[in-house]
Steps between C-alpha positions, in 0.01 A plus 500: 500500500399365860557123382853550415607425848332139470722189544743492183576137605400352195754760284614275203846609502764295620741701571531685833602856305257472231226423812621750703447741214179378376406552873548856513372566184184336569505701846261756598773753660640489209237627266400742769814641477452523094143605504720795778711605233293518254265718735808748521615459134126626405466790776891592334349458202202775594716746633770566310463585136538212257742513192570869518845611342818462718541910537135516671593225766864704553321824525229379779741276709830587405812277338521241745158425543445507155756248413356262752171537370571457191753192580224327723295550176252706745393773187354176306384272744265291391719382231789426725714207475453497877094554519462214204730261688284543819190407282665239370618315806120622672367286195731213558439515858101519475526198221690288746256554788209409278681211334559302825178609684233495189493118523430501872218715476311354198529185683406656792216672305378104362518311835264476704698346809217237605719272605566714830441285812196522700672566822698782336201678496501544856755785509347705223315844681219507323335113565169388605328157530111367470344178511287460159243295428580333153774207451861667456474429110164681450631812707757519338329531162259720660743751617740523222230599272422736729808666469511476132171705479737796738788457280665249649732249313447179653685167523373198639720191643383162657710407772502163760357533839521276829114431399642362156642553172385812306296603758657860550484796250728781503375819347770767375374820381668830339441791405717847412742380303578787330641639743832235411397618136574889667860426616599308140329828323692772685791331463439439124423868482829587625670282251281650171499897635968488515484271146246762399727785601843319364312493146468823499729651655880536338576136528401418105668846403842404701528181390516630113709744636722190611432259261445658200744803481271771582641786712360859535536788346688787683514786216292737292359542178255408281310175594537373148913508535466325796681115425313169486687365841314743690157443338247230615314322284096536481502139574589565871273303712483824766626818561382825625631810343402899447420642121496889432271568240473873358173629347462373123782294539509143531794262704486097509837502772451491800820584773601252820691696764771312617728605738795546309315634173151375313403200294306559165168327505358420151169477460248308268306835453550905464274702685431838331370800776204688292423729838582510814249634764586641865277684737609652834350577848536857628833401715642427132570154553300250245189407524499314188722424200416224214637420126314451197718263312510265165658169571715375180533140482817469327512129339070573359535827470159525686389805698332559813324784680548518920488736728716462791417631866676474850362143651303445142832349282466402125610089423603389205659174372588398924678818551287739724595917425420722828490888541849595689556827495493811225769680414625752211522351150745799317276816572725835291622736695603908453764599788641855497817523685520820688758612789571677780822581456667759214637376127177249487301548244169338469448213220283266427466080559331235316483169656325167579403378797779190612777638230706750546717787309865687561544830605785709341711623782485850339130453551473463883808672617819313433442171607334214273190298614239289404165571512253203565145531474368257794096622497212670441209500719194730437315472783697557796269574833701623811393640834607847480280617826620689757762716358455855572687791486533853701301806402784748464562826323697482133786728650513239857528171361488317917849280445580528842332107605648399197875628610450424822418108451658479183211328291505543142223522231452117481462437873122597543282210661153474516215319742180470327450319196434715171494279214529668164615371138765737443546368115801389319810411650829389289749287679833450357847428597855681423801265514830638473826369328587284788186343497319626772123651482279684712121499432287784406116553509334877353176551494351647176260787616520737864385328863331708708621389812232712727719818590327674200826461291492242188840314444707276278625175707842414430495179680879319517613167658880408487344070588170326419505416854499858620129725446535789286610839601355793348576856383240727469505740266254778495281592165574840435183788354521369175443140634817352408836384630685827332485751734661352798796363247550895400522584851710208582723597197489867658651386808785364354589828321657751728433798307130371489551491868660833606158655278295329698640596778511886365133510454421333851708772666342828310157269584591470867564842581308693211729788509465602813848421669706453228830511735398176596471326144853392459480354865193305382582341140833418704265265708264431230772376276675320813193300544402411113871381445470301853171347376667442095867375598505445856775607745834538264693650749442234748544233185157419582300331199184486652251746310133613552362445820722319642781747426296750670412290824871399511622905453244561773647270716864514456484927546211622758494414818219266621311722661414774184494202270161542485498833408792498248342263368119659435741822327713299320219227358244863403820611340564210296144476419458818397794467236403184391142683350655762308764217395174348362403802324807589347568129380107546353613825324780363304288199430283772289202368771259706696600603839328294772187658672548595939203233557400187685619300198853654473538485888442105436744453237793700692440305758553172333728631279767579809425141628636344195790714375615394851404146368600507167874441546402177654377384191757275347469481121626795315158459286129405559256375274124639434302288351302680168311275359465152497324152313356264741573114401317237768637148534365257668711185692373206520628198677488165299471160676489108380446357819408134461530443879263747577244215441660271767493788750155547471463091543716502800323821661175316416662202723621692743160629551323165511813381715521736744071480540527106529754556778350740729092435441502149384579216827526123442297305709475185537264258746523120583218284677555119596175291495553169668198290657356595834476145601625156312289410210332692240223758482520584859614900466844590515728759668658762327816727576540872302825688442533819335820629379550868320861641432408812690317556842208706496182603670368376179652210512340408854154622349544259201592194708194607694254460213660226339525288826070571632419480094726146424438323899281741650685621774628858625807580572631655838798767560701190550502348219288211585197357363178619770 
């Protein structure tokens, strides 16, 4: 756009305002400051996340940023009333430049501007001048077809001399004249690339939105209920829109995300998924995924085979079909609801992945909810390195780091990288009668987390903005989930309690002192209630370890809190095992074996029934079993400008090489007689002119000037 800053004298409009405008939109500054915000609207564009929903945008940057996002239109950017006006004046703006400096260049390009005096070619740099041997006429000839043979386009004109008439030839020269041919292609470029873009972008979609009572959709439902004013037809001349296809099922709708709801796309065809294929690298991320599909033409009735890749897209009747993404297609799903908490008996859940089902508020203690199944993903690697635990005795589960810096089960971190597929996960959500949800994601089978205890992750979010936050709950000897919920149901039973705490005493002092049993299941209980109810003289509501930390705390003085605490934590732990044996017992199980293995699972087992009254649903879901469905989405496009991109990339190729390799030279010589008459020799005077200085340039002139006259050329500038 360098040329927009040439004279606009010659403007056709009359009138001072319309002149005035046509001068600044004909201006270089201002499409630099276009081409500027459309740099900015793109790198906008990159960053942020493109038609997400409204909650995701309020969740990341909060209310008032996400109302000015979405009010600047900054979520869907490149569809923008603002971004397509900016093309739109950028086109006008580029048009006018090449409309009123086009014509001055192809004329520019077609003269050859011999009728430049000979004493004008005096001031040119490059010069040089010879006496020749030939008459001015036959020199003349002589020379030009010399430079025709380099390249040269030559133009010869008789002119009168003092010696007579038509005694003086003027030879003009050119060559490079593509490089004029550069400037109108870049700028031509320009123009095609934003019409390109305007095509297909939203600007066809809007205006049926506009013009032909077309306004999206904003509810749910089937896609077949969905009215005709928010369908396009398959007519549209472009669009660009996703379609979920489920294996063995076939879709021909494809679904526009506006920002305010989605347009149906019709389209001429159905595409049926026969397979989808995926393959992963060792990080679990995809290495590959692909469909297998059957394309139905819907008016023949015709079928065709394609398989569709990432980068390798299927075509059919102008509308191209590209890989997008994968996702679930309806896989079946078994939940069993289970509980920490009393009155909760287990049942069972059958569901679909993306529906949903009501839960009885007798089922889940009291309070209705609905249970929505969100996804299933079977593989699931994670980097679970790093996580180790203490070797400790089964009667001295080592709290004491754990009260002292008041870290639960789910705040272990690790530092090397362990990747493992750790299997099935289920991810769900639980939305209450208000309407608010909080996300859930179980893994099917145990996690062996590298402390030598396997555990069930209980992973809870209450945004999708936030990560997830897990309870661990140890597998107990029979490899299951049941024996810590017996001994987290024990807990809750005083009477199972005070036994517990019977058996550690008689334990603890094997009938040796017995005068001091009723002083030590005094402490024994005073601990296990601490650790199951918290402080309830103090009205304190904190339980497990933090109850114990903040008993510590509140009642010793600072400096035999370390002690207190060692007694009070091998009390507690102490209890807590024949708690565990006890709740076993009247679970009709097998007691638990003194070894490394039990020592592992009391010691995870105290971590998370200090955990577990974090956990805020009154039931969890296990996934049982489960029917895998794969979908496949694929993103549809009709984009007939795509072809006038590629034209105006290919010109802004060629445009952009003419410009900056490509210089237009052009050279005059003057032949008049060297004395009056005819056929005496004659003198001529060389000019070189190139529309950029060079070292090449002054080589050129050199070779030209001792090939045409036979002279050199010194640093000067003047013929040697």
């Amino acid at each position: 756009m360098s040329d927009a800053t040439l004279d606009a004298s010659n403007a056709s409009t009359s009138s001072p305002n319309g002149r005035s405008l046509t001068e600044l939109l004909a201006s270089m500054r201002f499409a630099i400051s276009l081409l500027t915000v459309i740099c900015i609207a793109s790198v906008i564009g990159t960053v942020l996340k493109q038609h997400e929903p409204a909650v995701n945008y309020v969740n990341q940057f909060g209310p008032f940023w996400a109302d000015l996002f979405l009010s600047l239109k900054l979520n869907a950017v490149y569809s923008a009333w603002w971004f397509l006006l900016i093309l739109a004046f950028l086109v006008v703006s580029t048009s006018l430049c090449i409309s009123r400096h086009a014509p001055k260049y192809l004329a520019d390009i077609r003269n050859y501007k011999e009728n430049i005096r000979e004493k004008s070619l005096n001031a040119f740099h490059h010069k040089a001048q010879a006496e020749l041997a030939g008459a001015p006429a036959d020199e003349a000839q002589r020379l030009g077809k010399l430079l025709v043979s380099g390249g040269w386009k030559v133009k010869l004109q008789q002119r009168d001399t003092a010696a007579g008439p038509g005694t003086g030839w003027m030879l003009a020269a050119k060559a490079g004249a593509a490089n004029k041919i550069g400037y109108i292609a870049a700028h031509t470029s320009i123009v095609l690339i934003c019409l390109g873009g305007l095509f297909d972008g939203d600007l066809i979609v809007r205006a049926q939105m506009l013009l032909g009572g077309k306004s999206p959709y904003a509810g749910g439902g089937l896609i077949s209920e969905v009215a005709s004013e928010h369908r396009l037809s398959d007519r549209n001349p472009t669009f660009r829109g996703n379609l979920l296809v489920a294996e063995g099922t076939q879709s021909s709708t494809a679904i526009l995300n506006q920002s305010d709801g989605v347009l149906l796309q019709e389209l001429p065809f159905a595409i049926e998924l026969k397979k989808f294929i995926v393959e992963y690298y060792s990080t679990g991320m995809p290495k590959l995924f692909a469909s297998e599909i059957v394309i139905h033409d819907k008016e023949t009735g015709e079928k065709k085979d394609a398989r569709v890749e990432v980068n390798h897209p299927a075509s059919y009747k102008g509308i191209e079909i590209y890989q997008s993404s994968f996702d679930d297609g309806g896989s079946k799903v078994q939940l069993q609801a289970r509980s920490f908490q009393q009155g909760i008996k287990p049942f069972l859940v059958n569901g679909e992945i993306g529906g949903s089902q009501k839960l009885p508020a007798n089922d889940i203690g009291g309070h209705p909810a609905t249970l929505e199944f969100t996804a299933l993903r079977v593989l699931n690697v994670e980097n679970l390195s790093g996580a180790g635990g203490s070797e400790v005795d089964v009667r001295k589960v080592d709290l004491k780091h754990s009260i002292e810096s008041r870290l639960g089960a789910g705040n272990k971190s690790s530092t090397k990288r362990d990747l493992r597929n750790v299997g099935p996960s289920i991810t769900y959500k639980l939305r209450d009668a208000s309407g608010q949800a909080r996300e859930f994601v179980n893994y099917m089978l145990p996690v062996d987390t590298g402390d030598g205890q396997p555990v069930y992750l209980l992973g809870v979010r209450e945004t999708p903005a936030e990560p997830f936050r897990y309870l661990r709950v140890p597998v107990d000897p029979e490899g299951g989930i049941d024996g810590f919920l017996h001994l987290r149901e024990a807990l809750s039973n005083p009477a199972l309690r005070e036994d517990a705490v019977k058996r550690y005493a008689k334990m603890a002092l094997d009938d040796k002192r017995p005068e001091l049993a009723a002083q030590l299941e005094q402490s024994a209980l005073r601990a296990l209630t601490l650790f199951a109810e918290g402080d309830m003289k103090n009205d304190q509501k904190q339980v497990g370890l933090q109850a114990v930390s903040d008993f510590i705390e509140a009642n010793v003085p600072e400096a035999e809190r370390a002690r207190a605490g060692e007694v009070l934590v091998r009390i507690l732990n102490g209890v807590l095992y024949e708690l565990a044996q006890v709740s076993r017992e009247k679970a009709g199980l097998k007691a638990m074996s003194p070894d490394e293995k039990t020592q592992n699972f009391m010691t995870q087992a105290v971590l998370t029934l200090s955990d577990v009254q974090l956990y805020p649903a009154p039931v969890f879901f296990e996934l049982k079993n489960f029917e895998q469905v794969q979908a496949s989405v694929f993103q549809v496009a009709r984009a007939p400008g795509r072809n006038i991109v590629y034209l105006g990339c290919a010109l802004l190729i060629l445009g952009v090489f003419a410009m900056l390799y490509v210089r237009e030279r052009r050279i005059w010589i003057w032949f008049a007689p060297a004395q009056s008459g005819e056929g005496n020799g004659s003198k001529a005077t060389m000019a070189l002119s190139t529309n950029r200085k060079t070292l090449d340039g002054d080589k050129e002139f050199e070779q030209l000037s001792g090939k045409l006259l036979g002279v050199a050329r010194d640093p000067g500038g003047k013929a040697a």
